[in-house]
DRENDO-1510 file (C-alpha; in Angstrom, 1 decimal, always signed):
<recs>
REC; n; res; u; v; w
REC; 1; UNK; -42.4; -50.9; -28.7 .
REC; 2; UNK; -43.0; -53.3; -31.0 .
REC; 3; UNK; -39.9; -54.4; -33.3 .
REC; 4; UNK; -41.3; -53.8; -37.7 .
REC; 5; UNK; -40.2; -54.9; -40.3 .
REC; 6; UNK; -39.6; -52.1; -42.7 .
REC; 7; UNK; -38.7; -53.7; -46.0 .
REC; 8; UNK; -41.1; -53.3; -48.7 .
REC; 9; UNK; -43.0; -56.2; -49.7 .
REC; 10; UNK; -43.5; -57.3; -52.9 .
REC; 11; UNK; -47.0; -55.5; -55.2 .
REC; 12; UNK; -50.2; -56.7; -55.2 .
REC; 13; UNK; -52.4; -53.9; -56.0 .
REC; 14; UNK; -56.2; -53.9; -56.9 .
REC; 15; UNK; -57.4; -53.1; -60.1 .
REC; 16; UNK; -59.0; -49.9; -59.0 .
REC; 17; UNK; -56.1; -48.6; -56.8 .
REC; 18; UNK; -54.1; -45.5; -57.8 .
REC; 19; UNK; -50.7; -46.6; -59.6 .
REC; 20; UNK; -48.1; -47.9; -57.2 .
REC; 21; UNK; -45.1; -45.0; -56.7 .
REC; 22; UNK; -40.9; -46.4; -57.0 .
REC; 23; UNK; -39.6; -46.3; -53.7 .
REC; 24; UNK; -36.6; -47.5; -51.8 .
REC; 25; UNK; -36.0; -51.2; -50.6 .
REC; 26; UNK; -35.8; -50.5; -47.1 .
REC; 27; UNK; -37.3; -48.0; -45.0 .
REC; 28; UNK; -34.0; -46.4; -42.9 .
REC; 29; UNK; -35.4; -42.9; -42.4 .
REC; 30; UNK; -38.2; -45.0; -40.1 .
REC; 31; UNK; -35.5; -47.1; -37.8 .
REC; 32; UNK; -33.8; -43.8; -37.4 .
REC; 33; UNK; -36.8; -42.6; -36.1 .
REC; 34; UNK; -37.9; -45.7; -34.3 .
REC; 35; UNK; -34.1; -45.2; -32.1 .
REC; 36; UNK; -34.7; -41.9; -31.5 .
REC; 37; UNK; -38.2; -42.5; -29.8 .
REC; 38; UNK; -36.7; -45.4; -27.7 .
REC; 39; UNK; -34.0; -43.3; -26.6 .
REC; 40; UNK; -36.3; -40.7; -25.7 .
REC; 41; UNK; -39.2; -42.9; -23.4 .
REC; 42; UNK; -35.7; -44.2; -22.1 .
REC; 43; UNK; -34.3; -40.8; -21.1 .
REC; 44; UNK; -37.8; -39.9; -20.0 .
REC; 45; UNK; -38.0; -42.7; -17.3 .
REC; 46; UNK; -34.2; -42.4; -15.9 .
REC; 47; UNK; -33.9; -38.4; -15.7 .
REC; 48; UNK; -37.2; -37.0; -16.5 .
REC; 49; UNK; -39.6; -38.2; -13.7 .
REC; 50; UNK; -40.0; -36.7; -10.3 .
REC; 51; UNK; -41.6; -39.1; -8.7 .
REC; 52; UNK; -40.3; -42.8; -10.0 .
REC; 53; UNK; -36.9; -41.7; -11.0 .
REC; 54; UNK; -36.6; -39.6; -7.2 .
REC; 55; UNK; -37.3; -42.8; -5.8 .
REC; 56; UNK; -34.2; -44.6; -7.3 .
REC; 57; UNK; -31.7; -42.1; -7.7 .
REC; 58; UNK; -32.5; -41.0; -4.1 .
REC; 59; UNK; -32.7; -37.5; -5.2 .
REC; 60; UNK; -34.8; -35.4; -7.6 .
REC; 61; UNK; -33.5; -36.1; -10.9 .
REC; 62; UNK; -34.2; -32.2; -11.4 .
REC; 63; UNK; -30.9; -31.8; -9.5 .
REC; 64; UNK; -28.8; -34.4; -10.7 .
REC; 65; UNK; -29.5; -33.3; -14.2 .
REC; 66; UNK; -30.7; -29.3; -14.4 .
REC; 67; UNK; -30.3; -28.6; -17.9 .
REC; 68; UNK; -31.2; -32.2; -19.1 .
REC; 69; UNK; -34.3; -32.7; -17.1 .
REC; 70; UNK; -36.7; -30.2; -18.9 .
REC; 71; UNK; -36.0; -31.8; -22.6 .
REC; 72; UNK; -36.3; -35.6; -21.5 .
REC; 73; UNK; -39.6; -34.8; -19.3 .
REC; 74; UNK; -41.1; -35.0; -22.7 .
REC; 75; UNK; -39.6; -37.8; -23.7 .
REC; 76; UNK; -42.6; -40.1; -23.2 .
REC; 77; UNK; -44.0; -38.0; -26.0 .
REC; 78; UNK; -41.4; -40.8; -28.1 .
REC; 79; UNK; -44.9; -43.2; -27.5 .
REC; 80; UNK; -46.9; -41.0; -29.5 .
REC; 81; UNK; -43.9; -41.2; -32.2 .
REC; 82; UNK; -43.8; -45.6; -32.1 .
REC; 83; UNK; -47.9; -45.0; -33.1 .
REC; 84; UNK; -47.5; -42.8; -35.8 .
REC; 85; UNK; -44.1; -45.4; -37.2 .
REC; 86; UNK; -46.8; -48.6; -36.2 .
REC; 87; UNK; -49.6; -47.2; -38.0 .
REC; 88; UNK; -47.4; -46.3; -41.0 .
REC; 89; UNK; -45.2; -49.7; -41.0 .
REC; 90; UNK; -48.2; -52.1; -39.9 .
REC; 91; UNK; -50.1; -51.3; -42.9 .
REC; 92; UNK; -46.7; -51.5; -44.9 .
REC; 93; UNK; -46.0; -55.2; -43.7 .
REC; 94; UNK; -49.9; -56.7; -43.8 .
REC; 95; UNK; -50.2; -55.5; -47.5 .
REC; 96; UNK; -50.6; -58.5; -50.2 .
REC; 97; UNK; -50.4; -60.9; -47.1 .
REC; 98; UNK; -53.8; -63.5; -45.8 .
REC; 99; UNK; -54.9; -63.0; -42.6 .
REC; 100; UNK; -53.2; -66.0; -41.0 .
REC; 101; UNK; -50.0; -64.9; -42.8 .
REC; 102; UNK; -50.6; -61.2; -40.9 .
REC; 103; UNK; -51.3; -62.6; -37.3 .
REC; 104; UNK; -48.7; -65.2; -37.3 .
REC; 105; UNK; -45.7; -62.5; -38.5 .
REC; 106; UNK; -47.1; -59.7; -35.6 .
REC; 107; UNK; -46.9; -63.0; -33.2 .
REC; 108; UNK; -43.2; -64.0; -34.0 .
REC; 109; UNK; -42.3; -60.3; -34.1 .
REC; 110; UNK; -44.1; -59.4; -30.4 .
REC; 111; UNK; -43.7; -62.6; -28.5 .
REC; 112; UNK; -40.2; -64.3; -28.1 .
REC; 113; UNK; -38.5; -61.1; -27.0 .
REC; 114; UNK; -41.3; -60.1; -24.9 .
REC; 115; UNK; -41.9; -63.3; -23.1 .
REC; 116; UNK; -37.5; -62.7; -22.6 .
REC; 117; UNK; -38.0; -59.5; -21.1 .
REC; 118; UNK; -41.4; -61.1; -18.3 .
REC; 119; UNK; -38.4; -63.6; -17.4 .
REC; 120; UNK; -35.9; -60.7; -16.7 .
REC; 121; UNK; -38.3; -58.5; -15.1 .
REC; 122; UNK; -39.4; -61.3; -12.8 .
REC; 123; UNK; -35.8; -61.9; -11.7 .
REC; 124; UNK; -35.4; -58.5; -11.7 .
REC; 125; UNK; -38.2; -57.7; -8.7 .
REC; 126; UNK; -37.3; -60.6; -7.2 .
REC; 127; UNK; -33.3; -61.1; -7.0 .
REC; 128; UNK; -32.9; -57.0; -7.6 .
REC; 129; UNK; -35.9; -56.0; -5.1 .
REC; 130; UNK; -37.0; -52.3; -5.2 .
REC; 131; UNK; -37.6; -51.3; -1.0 .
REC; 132; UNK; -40.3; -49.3; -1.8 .
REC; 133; UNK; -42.6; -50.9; -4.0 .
REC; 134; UNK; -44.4; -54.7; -3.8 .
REC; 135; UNK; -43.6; -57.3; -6.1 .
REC; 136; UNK; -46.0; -58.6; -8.2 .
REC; 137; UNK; -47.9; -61.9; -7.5 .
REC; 138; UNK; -46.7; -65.1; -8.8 .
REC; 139; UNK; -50.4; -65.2; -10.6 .
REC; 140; UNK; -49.3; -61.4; -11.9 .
REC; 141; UNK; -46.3; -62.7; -13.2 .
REC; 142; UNK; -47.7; -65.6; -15.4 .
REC; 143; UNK; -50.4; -63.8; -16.4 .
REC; 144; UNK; -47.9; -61.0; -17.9 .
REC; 145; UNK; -47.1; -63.8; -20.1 .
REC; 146; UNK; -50.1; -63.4; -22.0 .
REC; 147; UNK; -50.1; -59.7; -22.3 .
REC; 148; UNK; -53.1; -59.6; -21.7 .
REC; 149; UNK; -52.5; -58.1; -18.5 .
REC; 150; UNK; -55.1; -54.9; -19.0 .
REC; 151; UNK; -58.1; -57.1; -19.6 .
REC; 152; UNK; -57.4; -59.8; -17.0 .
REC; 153; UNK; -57.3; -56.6; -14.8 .
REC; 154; UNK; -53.3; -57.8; -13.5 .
REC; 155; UNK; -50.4; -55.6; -12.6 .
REC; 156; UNK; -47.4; -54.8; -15.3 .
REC; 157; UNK; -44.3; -56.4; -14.7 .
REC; 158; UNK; -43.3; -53.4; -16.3 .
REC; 159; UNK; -44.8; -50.5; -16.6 .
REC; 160; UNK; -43.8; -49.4; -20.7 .
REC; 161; UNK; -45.7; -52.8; -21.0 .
REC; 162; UNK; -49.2; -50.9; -20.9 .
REC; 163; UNK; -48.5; -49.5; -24.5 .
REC; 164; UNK; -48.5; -53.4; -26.3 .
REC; 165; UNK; -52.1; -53.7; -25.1 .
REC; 166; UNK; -52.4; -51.0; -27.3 .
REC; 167; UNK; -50.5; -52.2; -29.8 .
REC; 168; UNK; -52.4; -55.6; -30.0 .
REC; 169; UNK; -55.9; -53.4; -29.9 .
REC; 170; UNK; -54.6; -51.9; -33.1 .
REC; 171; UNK; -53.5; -55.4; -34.5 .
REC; 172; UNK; -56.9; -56.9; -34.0 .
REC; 173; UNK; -59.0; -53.9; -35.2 .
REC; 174; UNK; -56.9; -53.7; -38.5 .
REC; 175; UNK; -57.3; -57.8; -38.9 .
REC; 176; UNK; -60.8; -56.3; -40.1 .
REC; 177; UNK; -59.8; -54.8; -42.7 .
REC; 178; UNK; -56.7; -57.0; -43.6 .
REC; 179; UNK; -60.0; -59.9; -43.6 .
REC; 180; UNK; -61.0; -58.2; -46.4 .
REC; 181; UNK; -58.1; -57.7; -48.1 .
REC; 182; UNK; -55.8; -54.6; -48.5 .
REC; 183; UNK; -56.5; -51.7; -51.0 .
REC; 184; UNK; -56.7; -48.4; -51.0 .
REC; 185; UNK; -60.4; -48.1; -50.9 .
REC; 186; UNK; -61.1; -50.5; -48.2 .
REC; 187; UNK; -58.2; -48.9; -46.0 .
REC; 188; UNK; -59.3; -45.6; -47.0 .
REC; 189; UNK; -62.8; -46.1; -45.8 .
REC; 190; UNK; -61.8; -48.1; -42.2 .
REC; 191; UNK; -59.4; -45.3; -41.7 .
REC; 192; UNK; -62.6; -42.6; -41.6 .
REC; 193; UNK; -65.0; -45.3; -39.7 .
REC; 194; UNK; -62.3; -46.1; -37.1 .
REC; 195; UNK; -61.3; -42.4; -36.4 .
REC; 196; UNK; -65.4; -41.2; -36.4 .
REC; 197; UNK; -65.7; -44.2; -33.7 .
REC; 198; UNK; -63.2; -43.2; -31.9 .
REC; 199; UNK; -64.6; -39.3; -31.4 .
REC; 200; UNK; -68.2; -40.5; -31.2 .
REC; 201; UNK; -67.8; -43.1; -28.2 .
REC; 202; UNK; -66.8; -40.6; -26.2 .
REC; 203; UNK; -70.4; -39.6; -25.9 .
REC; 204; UNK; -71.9; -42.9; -24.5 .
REC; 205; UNK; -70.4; -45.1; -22.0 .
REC; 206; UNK; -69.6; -48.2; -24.5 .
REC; 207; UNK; -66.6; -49.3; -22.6 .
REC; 208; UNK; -66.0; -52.5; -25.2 .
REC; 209; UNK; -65.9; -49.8; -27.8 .
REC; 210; UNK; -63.6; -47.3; -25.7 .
REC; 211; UNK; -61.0; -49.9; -25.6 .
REC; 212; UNK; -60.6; -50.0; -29.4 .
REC; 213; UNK; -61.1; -46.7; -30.2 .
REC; 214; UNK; -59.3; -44.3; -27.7 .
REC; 215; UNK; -59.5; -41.0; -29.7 .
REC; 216; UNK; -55.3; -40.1; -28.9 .
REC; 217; UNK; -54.2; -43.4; -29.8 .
REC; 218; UNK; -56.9; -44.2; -32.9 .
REC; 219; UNK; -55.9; -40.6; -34.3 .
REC; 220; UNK; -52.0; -41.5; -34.5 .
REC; 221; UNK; -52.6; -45.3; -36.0 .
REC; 222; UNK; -54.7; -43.8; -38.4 .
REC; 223; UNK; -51.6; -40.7; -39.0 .
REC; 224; UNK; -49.5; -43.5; -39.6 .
REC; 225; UNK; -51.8; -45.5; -42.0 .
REC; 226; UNK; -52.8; -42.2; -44.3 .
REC; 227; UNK; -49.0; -41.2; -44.5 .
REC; 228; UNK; -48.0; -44.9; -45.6 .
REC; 229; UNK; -51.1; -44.9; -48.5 .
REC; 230; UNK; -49.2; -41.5; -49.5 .
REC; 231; UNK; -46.1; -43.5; -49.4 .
REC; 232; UNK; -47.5; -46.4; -51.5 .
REC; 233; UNK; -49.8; -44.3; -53.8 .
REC; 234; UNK; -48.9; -40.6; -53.3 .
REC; 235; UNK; -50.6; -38.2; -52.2 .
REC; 236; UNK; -54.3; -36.9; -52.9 .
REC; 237; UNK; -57.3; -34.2; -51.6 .
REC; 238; UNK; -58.8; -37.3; -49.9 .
REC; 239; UNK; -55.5; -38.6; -47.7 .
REC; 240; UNK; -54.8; -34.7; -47.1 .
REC; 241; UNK; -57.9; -34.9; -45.5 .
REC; 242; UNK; -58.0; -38.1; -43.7 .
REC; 243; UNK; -54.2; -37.0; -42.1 .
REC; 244; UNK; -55.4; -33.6; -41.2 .
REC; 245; UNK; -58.7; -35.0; -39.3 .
REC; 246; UNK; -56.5; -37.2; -37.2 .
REC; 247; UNK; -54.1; -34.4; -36.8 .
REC; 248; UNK; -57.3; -32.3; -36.0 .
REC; 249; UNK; -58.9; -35.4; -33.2 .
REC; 250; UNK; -55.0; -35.7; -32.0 .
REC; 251; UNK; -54.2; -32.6; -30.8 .
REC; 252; UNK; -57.3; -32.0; -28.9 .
REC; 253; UNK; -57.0; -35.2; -27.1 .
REC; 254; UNK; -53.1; -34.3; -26.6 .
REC; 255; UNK; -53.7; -30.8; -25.1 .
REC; 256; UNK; -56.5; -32.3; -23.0 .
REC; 257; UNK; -54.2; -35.1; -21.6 .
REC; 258; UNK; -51.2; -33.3; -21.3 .
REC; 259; UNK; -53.7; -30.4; -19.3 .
REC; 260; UNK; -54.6; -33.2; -16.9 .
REC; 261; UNK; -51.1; -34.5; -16.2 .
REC; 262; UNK; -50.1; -30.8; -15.6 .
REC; 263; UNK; -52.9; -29.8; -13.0 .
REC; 264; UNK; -53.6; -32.9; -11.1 .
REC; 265; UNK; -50.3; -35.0; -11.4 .
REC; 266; UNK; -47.9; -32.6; -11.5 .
REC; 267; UNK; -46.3; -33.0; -14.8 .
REC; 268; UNK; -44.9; -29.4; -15.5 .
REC; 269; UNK; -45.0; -29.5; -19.3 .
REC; 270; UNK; -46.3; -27.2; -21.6 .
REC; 271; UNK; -49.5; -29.0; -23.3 .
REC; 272; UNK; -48.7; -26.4; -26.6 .
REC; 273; UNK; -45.4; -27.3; -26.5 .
REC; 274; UNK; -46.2; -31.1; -26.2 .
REC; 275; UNK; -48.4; -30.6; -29.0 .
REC; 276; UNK; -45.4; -29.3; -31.4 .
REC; 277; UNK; -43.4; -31.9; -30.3 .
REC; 278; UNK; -45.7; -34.5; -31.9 .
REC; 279; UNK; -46.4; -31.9; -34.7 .
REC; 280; UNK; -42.4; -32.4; -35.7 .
REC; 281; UNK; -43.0; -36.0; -35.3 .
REC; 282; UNK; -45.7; -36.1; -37.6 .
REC; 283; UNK; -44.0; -34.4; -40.4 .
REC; 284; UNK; -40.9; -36.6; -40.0 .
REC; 285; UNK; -42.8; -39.4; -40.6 .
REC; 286; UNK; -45.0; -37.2; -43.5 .
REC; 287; UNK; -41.4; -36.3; -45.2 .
REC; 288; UNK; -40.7; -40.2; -45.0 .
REC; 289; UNK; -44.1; -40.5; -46.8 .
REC; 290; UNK; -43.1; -38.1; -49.4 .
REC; 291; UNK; -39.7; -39.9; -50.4 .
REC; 292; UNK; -37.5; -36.7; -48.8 .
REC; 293; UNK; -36.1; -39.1; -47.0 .
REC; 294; UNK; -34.9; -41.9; -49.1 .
REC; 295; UNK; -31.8; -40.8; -49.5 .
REC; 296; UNK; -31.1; -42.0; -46.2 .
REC; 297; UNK; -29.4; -45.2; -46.4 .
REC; 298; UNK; -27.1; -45.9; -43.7 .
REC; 299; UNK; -27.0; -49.6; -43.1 .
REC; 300; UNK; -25.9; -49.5; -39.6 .
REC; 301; UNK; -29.6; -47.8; -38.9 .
REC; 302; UNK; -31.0; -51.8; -39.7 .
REC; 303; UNK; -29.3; -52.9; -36.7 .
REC; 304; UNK; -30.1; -50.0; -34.8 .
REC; 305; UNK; -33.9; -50.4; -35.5 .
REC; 306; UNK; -33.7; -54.1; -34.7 .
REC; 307; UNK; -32.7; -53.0; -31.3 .
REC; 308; UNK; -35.4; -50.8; -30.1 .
REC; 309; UNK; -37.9; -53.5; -29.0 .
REC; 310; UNK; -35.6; -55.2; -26.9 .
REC; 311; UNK; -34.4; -51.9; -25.1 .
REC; 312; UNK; -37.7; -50.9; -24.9 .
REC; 313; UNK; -39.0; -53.8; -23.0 .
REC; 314; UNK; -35.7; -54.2; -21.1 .
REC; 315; UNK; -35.0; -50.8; -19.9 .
REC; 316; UNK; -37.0; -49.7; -17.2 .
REC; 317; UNK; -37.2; -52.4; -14.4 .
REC; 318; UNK; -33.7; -53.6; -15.2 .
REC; 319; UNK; -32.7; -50.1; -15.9 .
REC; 320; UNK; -33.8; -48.6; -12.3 .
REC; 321; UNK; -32.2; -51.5; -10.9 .
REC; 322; UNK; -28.7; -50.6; -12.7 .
REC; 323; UNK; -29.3; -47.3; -11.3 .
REC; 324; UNK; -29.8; -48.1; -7.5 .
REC; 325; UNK; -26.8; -50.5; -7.7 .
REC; 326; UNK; -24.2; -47.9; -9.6 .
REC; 327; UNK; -25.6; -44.5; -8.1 .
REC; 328; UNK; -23.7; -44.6; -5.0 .
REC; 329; UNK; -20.3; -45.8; -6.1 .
REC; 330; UNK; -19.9; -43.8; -10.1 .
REC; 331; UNK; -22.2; -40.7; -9.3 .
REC; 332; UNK; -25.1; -39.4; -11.5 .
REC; 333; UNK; -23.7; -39.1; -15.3 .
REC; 334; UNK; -21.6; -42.2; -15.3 .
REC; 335; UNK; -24.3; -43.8; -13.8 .
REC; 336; UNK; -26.9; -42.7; -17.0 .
REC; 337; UNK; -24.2; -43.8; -19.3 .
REC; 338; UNK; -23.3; -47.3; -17.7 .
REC; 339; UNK; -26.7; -48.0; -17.6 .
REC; 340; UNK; -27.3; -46.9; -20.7 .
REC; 341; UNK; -24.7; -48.8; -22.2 .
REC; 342; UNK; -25.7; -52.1; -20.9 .
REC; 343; UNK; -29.2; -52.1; -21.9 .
REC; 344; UNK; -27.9; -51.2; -25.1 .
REC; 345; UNK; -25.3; -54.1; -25.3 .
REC; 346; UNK; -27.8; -56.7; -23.7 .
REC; 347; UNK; -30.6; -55.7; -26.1 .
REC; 348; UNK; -28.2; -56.4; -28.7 .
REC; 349; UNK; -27.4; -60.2; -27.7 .
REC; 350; UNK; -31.1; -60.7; -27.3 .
REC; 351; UNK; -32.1; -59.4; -30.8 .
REC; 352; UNK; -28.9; -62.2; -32.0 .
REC; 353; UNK; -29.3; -64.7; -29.4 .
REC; 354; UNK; -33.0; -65.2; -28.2 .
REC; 355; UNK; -35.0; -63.2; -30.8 .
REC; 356; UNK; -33.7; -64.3; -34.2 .
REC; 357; UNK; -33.2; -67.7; -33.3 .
REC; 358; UNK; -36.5; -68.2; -31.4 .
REC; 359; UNK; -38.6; -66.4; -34.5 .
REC; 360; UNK; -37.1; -69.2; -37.1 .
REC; 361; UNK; -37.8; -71.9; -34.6 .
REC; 362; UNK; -41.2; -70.6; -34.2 .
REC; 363; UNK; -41.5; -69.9; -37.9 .
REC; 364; UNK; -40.3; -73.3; -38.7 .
REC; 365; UNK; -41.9; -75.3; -36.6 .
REC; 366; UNK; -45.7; -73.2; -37.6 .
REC; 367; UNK; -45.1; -73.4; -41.3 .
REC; 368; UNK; -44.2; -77.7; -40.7 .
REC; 369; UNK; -47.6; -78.3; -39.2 .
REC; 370; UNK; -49.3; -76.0; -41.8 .
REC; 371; UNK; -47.6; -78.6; -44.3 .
REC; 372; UNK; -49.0; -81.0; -41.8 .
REC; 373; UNK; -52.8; -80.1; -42.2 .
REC; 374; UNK; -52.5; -79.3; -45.7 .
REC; 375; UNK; -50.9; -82.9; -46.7 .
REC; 376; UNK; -54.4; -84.5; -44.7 .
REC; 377; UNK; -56.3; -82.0; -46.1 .
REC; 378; UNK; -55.3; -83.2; -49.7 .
REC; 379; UNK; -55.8; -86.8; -48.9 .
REC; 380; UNK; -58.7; -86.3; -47.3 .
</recs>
């Protein structure tokens, strides 16, 4: 999932806006949270899939790991957790900024490491090759690039890259509102619009619509966006309401999905349960809301929450292929931790080595030919 930034920027409130509440600097409660849902989707891919992970462990991850399998099979319930945290910390890092100043930070924060991991994925299916399964196209591969992949109707390189498209979906609807500039009226109001869209396409086939309003996935942005105007403003009758209505147009899509997965793909999880899963989630996010968190301030969780996007796009291709390699020589558990390990330790060098430096070339190199355009702009 997407790496966010999670400092505080600095105020620019509207006139009309409710007073701005003291809070902490940085936001370490929400990395903490952001590591445990990478852990989990990770977890959920290696040990808690029949199918996939059956087909590179060689055996039914059910009996390699008994007692493990039935908590990580709802690990990828960790996704619904990264939309609640993106929701919160989108609206966080767009307030007081321009438009241009807002697409250009969600660029440098999505695209260096991503357009890494296409690289290793590629080398990956082709130097690593999974038996089983064809490699993507060369077209496939370059048009991952873009990740655009869902539009241009071409295959994943990876398959935890289908939740960016989401991602980016959320990025471009809230550049409406960000257009406009950020208060808590204007917020307020797109947050009701966006989540009525969302139930009332389902009605009428308005597939353009559909793609920008999926009622799951609009329901946990919006979560997310209604717990962070607590954060910023504290809490009132009106954001009570607009987080319960989402809670309300999330669960029923939830139960519904989770329903489906269990009768006709074979997913044996509880949709009730599933649905108090995210229930906890959304109350960890609401106590970060409500300051009961800010006490936590452990500085190691920075660098920690820096890691996540890397692991997340690295894990599962490269992961699996850790996992056929080692299997057979170290046995089930050593294998999980090796693997483990190494993602860990290679997300780490590309946060230092390829992320950080490729974000201040990028941000450099943007900001010289702004200068650029401004300077023949002014003599102009």
């Amino acid at each position: 999932m997407s790496q966010t930034d999670v400092t505080v920027p600095a105020q620019q409130e509207a006139p009309a806006a409710p007073p701005v509440r003291e809070r902490a600097t940085r936001l370490y409660a929400l990395d903490a949270l952001r590591v445990v849902a990478a852990l989990s989707v990770l977890l959920f891919h290696f040990t808690g899939v029949d199918a996939a992970t059956k087909a590179n462990w060689g055996v039914n991850p059910k009996e390699l790991f008994p007692w493990l399998f039935p908590v990580t099979s709802y690990g990828s319930y960790g996704v619904q957790l990264f939309f609640i945290i993106s929701g919160f910390v989108i609206c966080l890092s767009a307030w007081g900024r321009t438009p241009g100043q807002f697409v250009q930070a969600r660029f440098l924060r999505l695209f260096p490491a991503y357009w890494f991991s296409v690289v290793v994925a590629v080398l990956v299916w082709r130097g690593l090759p999974d038996g089983a399964r064809k490699a993507p196209s060369v077209s496939e591969s370059l048009t991952n690039l873009t990740m655009f992949q869902v539009p241009l109707s071409a295959r994943h390189l990876v398959g935890a890259y289908w939740t960016l498209w989401v991602e980016l979906t959320f990025y471009l609807v809230f550049l409406v509102v960000v257009w406009k500039g950020l208060d808590y009226v204007r917020v307020s109001v797109f947050c009701w619009l966006w989540l009525l869209a969302s139930i009332l396409v389902q009605q009428d086939d308005v597939p353009l619509v559909g793609i920008f309003a999926q009622p799951l996935n609009t329901a946990l942005f919006v979560s997310g966006i209604a717990m962070y105007l607590m954060y910023r403003f504290g809490p009132d009758l009106k954001l009570w309401g607009l987080l319960g209505a989402s809670w309300l147009v999330m669960q029923s899509d939830l139960v519904q999905h989770a329903d489906h997965l269990r009768h006709d793909k074979g997913m044996d999880r509880d949709p009730y349960l599933a649905l108090a899963l995210v229930t906890v989630f959304y109350l960890l996010v609401l106590a970060v809301a409500l300051h009961k968190l800010d006490r936590v301030r452990w500085p190691w969780l920075s660098t920690a929450g820096a890691l996540v996007y890397p692991l997340y796009l690295l894990h599962e291709e490269l992961g699996w292929a850790l996992i056929r390699t080692l299997y057979g020589h170290v046995g089930a558990w050593a294998t999980l931790g090796i693997t483990t390990a190494l993602l860990l330790a290679l997300s780490w060098l590309v946060h230092r080595f390829v992320e950080k430096p490729s974000q201040r070339w990028l941000r450099a190199a943007l900001e010289k030919e702004s200068a650029k355009r401004a300077a023949a702009a002014a003599r102009g």
